[in-house]
N, C-alpha and C positions, 0 to 999 in steps of 0.2 A: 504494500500500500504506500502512498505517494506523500510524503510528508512533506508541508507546506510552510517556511517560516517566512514572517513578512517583518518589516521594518519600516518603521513610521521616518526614520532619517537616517542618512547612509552610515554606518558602522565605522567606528572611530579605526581607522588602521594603526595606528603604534603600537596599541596594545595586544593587535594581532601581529603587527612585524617579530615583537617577541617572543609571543605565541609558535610562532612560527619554528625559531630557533632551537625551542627546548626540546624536541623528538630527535634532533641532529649531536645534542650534545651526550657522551658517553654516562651509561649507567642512567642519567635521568629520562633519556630517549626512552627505555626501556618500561616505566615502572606506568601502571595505568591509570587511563588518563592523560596520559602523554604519547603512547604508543599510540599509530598509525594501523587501523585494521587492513586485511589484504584480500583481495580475491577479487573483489566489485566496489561498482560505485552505489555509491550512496543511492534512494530513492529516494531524493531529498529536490524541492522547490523554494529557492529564495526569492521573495517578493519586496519591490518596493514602489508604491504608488503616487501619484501626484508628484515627480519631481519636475521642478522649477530650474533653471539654469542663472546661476549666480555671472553677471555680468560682469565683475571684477576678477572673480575667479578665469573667467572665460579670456579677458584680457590677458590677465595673467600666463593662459595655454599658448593662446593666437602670438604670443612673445617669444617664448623659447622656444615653440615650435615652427615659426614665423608664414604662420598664417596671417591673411590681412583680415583687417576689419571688413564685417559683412551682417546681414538680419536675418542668416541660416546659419548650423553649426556646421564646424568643419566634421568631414567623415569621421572624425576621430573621437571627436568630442565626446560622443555619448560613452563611452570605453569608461571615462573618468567617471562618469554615473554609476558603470558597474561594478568596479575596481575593489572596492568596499564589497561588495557580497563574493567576487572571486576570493577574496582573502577568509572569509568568515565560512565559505566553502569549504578552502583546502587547509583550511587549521580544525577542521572539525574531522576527531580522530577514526569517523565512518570515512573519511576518504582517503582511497587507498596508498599512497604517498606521501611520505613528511615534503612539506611545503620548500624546504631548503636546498632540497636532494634535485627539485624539477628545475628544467631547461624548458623554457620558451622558442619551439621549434619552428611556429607555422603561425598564421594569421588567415584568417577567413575577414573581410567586410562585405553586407552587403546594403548598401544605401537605399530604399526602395522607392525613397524620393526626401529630400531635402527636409528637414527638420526646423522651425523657426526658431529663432533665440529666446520668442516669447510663449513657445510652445509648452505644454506641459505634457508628460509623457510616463508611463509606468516601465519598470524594469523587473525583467523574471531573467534567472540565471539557475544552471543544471550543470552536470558533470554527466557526460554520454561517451560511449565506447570507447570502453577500455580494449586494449589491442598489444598484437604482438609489435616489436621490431628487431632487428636487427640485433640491437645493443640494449636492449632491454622492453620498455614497455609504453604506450602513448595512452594519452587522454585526453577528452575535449572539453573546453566549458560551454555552454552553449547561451548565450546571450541575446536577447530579444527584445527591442523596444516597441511599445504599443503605445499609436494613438487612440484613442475612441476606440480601442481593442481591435486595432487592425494593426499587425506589424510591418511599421516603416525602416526597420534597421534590425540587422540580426549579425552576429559575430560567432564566430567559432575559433576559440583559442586553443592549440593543439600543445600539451604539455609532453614533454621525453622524462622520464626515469633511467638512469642507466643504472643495471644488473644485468651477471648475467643469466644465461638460460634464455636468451631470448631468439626472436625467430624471425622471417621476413613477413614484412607484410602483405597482407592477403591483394592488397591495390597497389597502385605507383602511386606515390609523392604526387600532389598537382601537379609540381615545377618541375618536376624529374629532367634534367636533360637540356635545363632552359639556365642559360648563363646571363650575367648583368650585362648592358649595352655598354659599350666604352663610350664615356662622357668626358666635358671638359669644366665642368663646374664643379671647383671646391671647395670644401667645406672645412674650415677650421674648426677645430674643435676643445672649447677651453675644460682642463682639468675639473672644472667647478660642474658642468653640465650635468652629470648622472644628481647632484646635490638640485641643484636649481629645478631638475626636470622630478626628481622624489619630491620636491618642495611642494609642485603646482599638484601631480598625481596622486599622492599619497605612497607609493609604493619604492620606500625607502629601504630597500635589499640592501643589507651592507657590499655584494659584490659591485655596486654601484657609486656610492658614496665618497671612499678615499682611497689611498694605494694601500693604508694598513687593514683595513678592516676587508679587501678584495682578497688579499694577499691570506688573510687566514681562511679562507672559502677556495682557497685553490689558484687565484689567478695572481699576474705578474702584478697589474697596477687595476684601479678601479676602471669598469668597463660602461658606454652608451647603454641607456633602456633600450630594447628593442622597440617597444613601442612608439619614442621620440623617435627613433631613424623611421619608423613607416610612416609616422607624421610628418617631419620634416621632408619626407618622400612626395607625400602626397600635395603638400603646400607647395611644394618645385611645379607640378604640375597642375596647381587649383585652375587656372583658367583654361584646362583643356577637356578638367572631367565634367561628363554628363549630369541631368539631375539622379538617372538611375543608374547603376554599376556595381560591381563586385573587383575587391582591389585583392586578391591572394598576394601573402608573401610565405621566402620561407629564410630563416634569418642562419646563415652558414657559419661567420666565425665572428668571434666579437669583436666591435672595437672599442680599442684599447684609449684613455683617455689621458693626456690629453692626445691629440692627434691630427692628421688631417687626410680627410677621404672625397673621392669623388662619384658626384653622380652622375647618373646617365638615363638618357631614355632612348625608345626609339618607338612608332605607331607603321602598326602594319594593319590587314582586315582582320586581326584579331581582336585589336585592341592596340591596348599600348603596352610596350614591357620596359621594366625601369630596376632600375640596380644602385646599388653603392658598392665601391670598392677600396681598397687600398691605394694612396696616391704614389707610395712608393715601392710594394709590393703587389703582384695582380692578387690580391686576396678577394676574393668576393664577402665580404660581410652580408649583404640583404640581394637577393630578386627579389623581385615581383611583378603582376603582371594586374592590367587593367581591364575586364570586360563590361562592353556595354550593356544596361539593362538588366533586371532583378529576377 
């Protein structure tokens, strides 16, 4: 049976970023309560109703992701409405994952028509197939915005676990086989950025924040949200997208901050397909690709 929690205002994230942590730490991972169950996802419905778009806050996005000012949300926007129920999700110990251990591998949008700034709109978020890979195991979160109970915007966040025992998967990757466009626009990128962009988001990951607290998570220096590089992707190309579309990405190696990366596009009868990459090595950090229509 399908359990339903709703929230009257979006879920304080800090005290889930901590949250988060303690299943990863030795001996206390362990004991319950903390532990992570395994096998399935949760049957579990997070609700949130009547959300309003905070206009300062929104400024605040349209800046460091450098969208312009406009009276619809950028594609992205809504993401920050859900961000809070992904977290209150994957820190609840029915879901099969400690929240510390997942890689943000994939991005689904799908815009089904333009959203106004002055709109008001409800949010339901789920955890759907769970799956084999390669290197371990995927999951999706599945994200939905409703006007007047029709959905105008739907996401699908595709999360990796690495262990092993895992297996290929049963479909190809969207992007399988699809490389970034060689671009000549770049992007410098100040050490401050995973800060400034956890500040506007909520989603304050230490492997984002500084090079010391990256650095105890496994990597060389603090690393870009994936999320900000599909935004600042999308903003590259605000005046080419449709009002309907679906943007898939799939986010390859991180970068490293501070740094500087370039983008690219290029528009075929597919669509459009667009990339970031390394400006001194061919590194592919992000594809993605643009199609028309919902």
């Amino acid at each position: 049976m399908t359990t339903t929690r709703t929230f009257s205002k979006a879920p304080s994230t800090l005290p889930m970023m901590l949250k988060a942590v303690l299943p990863a730490l030795p001996v206390i991972g362990g004991l319950p309560g903390v532990k992570h169950a395994k096998g399935s996802v949760p049957d579990l419905v997070l609700e949130r109703a009547g959300v309003t778009t905070d206009r300062a806050h929104l400024e605040a996005y349209n800046e460091v992701c450098g969208f312009p000012r406009g009276d619809v949300l950028p594609a992205t926007y809504p993401h920050m409405a859900a961000f809070g129920l992904h977290m209150n999700l994957m820190t609840d110990t029915a879901f099969p994952f400690a929240p510390m251990g997942l890689v943000h591998l994939r991005n689904s949008i799908t815009q089904h028509r333009p959203i106004g700034v002055d709109e008001t709109f409800d949010v339901s978020v789920r955890a759907s197939d769970l799956r084999t890979h390669p290197k371990g195991s995927l999951v999706d979160l599945i994200t939905e915005i409703r006007i007047d109970g029709t959905i105008v915007w739907d996401e699908v966040t595709t999360l990796f676990s690495r262990h092993k025992g895992g297996a290929a998967e049963k479909t190809a990757a969207p992007l399988t086989g699809i490389d970034a466009p060689s671009g000549v626009v770049h992007w410098k990128l100040s050490g401050d950025l995973g800060r400034r962009y956890g500040a506007v988001s909520g989603d304050r990951n230490p492997i984002h924040l500084y090079p010391v607290t990256a650095k105890a998570f496994g990597f060389q220096t603090n690393i870009a949200h994936g999320m900000w590089t599909l935004a600042r992707s999308l903003s590259a190309l605000q005046n080419k997208l449709p009002d309907a579309f679906t943007a898939e990405v799939e986010f390859r190696k991180p970068i490293f901050l501070p740094g500087t990366v370039v983008f690219g596009s290029e528009a075929d009868d597919k669509g459009i397909a667009f990339g970031v990459k390394g400006s001194k090595k061919p590194v592919t950090h992000l594809v993605g690709r643009i199609v028309t229509g919902s």
